[in-house]
C-alpha positions as CSV (number, residue, x, y, z in Angstrom):
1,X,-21.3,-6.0,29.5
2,X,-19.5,-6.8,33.0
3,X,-17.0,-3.7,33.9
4,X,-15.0,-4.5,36.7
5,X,-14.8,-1.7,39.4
6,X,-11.8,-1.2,41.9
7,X,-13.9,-0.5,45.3
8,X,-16.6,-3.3,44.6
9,X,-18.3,-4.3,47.8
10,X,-18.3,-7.9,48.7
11,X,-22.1,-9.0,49.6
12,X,-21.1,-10.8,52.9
13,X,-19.2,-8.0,54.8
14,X,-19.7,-4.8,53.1
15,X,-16.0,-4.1,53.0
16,X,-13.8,-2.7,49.4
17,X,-12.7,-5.9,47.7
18,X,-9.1,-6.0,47.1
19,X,-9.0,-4.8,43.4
20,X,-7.6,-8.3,41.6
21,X,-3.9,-8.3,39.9
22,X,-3.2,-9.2,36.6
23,X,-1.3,-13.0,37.5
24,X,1.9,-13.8,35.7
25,X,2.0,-17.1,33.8
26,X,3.4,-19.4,36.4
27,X,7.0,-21.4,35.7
28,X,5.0,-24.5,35.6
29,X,2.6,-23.2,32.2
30,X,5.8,-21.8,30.8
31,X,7.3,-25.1,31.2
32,X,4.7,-27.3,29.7
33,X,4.2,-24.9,26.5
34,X,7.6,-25.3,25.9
35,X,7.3,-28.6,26.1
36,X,4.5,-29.2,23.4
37,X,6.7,-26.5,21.1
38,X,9.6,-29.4,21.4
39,X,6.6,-32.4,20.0
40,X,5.2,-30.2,18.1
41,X,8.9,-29.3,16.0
42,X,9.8,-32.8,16.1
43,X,6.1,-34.2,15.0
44,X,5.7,-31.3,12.1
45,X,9.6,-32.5,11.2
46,X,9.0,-35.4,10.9
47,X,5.1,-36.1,9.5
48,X,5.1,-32.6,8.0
49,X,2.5,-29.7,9.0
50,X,-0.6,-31.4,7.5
51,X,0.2,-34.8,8.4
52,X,1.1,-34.2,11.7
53,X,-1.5,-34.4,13.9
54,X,-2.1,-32.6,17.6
55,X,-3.3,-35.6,19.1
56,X,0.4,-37.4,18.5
57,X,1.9,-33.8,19.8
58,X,-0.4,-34.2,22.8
59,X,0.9,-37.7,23.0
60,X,4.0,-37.1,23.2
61,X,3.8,-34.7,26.8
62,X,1.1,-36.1,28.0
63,X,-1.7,-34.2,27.2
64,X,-5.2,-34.6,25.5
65,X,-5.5,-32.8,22.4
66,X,-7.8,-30.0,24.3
67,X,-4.7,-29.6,26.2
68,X,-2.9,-28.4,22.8
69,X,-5.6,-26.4,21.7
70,X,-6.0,-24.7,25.5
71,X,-1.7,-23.4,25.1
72,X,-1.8,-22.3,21.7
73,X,-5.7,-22.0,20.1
74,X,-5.1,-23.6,17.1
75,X,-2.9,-25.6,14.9
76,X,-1.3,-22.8,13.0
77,X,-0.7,-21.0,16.2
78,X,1.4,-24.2,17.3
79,X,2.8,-24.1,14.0
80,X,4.4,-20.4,14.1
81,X,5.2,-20.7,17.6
82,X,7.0,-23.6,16.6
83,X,9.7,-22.0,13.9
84,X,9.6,-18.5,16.5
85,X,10.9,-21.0,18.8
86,X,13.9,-22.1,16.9
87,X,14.3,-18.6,16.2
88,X,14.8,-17.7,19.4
89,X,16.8,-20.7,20.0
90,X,19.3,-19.4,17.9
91,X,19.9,-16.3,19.7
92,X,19.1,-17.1,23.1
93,X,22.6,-16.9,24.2
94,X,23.7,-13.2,22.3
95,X,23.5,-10.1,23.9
96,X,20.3,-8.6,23.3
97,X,18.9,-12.0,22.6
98,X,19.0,-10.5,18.6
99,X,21.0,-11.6,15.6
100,X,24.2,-9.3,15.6
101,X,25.7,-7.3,12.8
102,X,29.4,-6.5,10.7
103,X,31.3,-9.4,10.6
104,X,29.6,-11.3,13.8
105,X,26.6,-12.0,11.6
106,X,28.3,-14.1,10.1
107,X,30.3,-15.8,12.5
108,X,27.0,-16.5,14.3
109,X,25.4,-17.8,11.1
110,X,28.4,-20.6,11.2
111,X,27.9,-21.4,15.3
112,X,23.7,-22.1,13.9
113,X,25.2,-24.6,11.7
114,X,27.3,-26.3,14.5
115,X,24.1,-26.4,16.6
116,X,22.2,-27.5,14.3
117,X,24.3,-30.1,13.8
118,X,23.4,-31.5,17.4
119,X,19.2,-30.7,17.0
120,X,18.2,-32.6,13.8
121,X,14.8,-32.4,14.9
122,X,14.7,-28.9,14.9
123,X,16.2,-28.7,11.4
124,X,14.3,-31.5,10.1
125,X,10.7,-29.3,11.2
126,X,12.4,-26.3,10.2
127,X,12.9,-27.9,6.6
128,X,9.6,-29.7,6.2
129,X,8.0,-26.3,7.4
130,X,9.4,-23.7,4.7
131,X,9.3,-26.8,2.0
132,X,5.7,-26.7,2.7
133,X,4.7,-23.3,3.2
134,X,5.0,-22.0,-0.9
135,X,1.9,-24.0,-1.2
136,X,-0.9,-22.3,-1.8
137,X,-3.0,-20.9,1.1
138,X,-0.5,-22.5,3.6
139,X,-0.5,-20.8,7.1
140,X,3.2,-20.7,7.3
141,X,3.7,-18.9,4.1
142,X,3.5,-15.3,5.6
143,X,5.5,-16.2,8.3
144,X,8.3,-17.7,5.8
145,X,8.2,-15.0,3.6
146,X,8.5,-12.4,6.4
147,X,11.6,-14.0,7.8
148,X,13.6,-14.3,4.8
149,X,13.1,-11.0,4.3
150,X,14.4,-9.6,7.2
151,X,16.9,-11.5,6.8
152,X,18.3,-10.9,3.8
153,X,18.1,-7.3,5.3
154,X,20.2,-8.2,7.7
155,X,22.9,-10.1,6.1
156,X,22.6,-7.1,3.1
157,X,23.4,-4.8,6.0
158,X,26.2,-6.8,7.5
159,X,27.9,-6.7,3.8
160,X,27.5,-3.4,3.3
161,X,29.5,-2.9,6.5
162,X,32.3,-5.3,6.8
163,X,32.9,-3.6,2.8
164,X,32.4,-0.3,3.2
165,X,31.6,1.8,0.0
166,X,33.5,-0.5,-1.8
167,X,30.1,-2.5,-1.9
168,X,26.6,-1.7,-3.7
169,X,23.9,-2.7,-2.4
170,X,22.2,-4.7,-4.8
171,X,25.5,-7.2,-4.7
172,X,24.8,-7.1,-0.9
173,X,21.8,-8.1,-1.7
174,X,22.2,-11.0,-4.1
175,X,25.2,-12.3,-1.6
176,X,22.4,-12.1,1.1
177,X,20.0,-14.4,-0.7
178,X,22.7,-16.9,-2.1
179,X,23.9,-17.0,2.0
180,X,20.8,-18.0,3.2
181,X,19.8,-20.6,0.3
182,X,22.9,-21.9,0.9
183,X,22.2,-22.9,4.4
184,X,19.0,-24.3,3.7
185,X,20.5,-26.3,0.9
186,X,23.1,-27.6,2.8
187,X,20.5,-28.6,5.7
188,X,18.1,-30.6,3.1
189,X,21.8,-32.5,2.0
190,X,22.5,-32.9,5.2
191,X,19.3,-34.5,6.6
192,X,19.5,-37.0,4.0
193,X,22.8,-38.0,4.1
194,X,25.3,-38.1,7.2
195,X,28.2,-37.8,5.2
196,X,27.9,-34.1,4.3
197,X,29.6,-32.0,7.1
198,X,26.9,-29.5,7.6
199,X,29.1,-26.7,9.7
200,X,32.5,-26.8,7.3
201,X,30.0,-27.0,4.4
202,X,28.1,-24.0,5.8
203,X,31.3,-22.3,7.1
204,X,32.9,-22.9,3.2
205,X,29.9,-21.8,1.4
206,X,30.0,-18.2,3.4
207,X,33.0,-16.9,3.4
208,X,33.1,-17.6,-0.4
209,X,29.9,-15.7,-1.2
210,X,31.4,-13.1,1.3
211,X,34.4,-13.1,-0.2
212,X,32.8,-12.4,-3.9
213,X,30.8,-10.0,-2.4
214,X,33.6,-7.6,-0.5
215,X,35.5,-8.0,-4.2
216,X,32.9,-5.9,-6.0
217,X,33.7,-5.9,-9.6
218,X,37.1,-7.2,-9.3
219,X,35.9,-10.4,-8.5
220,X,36.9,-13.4,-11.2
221,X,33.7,-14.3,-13.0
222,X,34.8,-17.9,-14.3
223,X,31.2,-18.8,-15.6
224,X,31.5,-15.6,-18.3
């Protein structure tokens, strides 16, 4: 084992070496990972995860297939990196660069659907991507799982206080879940057919659950 010593001595002159800094990734790497996470969304979206292969993602910027591998280590990595992207693409604008809470959760949930509206290739790999990962021993599936999670957390918590005690928890909870399939539903619909109007859809579908939800047990029940 190498260990790396502040005051080593350079052979030629005798002299401390300066001890080395820790570089910053320069603007250009930032740049061209980005770039492969854009093919990457848009090749997974449209060929799926297993179909899709690096080389056309490599392709696609200009890159071999090493080059891939040499930004992200592996295909999964691309793969996560990929939906943490659109993740962060959703809130890259917010304060805090983090999904809000009360009632601007869900006013931000309806400005996704507008964007999303305008990045179909985004959608499209986000769609493929969850489709696929409850497959067995699929290396999305953790990821997936861990996301809806938090939030249905989330949206549970923003219930809870837009209602006040007037709200249990577990009907937070179920709104929570019925919110976010919802979306998703809407976005498979969507991607197949033009004529669905994926934000008033979206926009529709939540402030109905919400408004179920903040009515607690006074809410009509028309299926019973």
């Amino acid at each position: 084992m190498v260990s790396a010593m502040d005051d080593a001595v350079t052979p030629a002159t005798g002299s401390p070496e300066p001890a080395k800094r820790t570089r910053r990734p320069r603007q250009a790497t930032a740049e061209r990972r980005a770039e492969i996470l854009r093919a990457a969304a848009h090749t997974f979206g449209s060929k799926g995860y297993k179909t899709g292969s690096l080389a056309e993602v490599a392709e696609q910027v200009g890159i071999t297939h090493a080059g891939v591998l040499h930004h992200f280590g592996s295909k999964e990595q691309l793969l996560v990196e990929v939906l943490e992207y659109r993740d962060k693409e959703d809130v890259r604008d917010l304060e805090g660069q983090h999904i809000p809470g009360g009632i601007e959760l869900f006013r931000h949930l309806v400005r996704t659907a507008r964007m999303n509206a305008d990045r179909r290739g985004i959608v499209q790999g986000y769609t493929v991507l969850t489709g696929e990962s409850v497959t067995e021993n699929h290396p999305a599936r953790g990821w997936v799982t861990h996301r809806f999670s938090v939030l249905r957390g989330e949206i549970a918590d923003a219930i809870v206080e837009v209602g006040g005690p007037g709200v249990d928890r577990d009907t937070a909870e179920r709104a929570a879940s019925a919110i976010i399939g919802v979306m998703d539903g809407l976005q498979v619909q969507w991607l197949l057919d033009d004529a669905v109007d994926l934000p008033e859809a979206t926009t529709f579908a939540i402030e109905a659950i919400l408004a179920a939800a903040l009515a607690g047990t006074g809410r009509p029940h028309p299926l019973r």
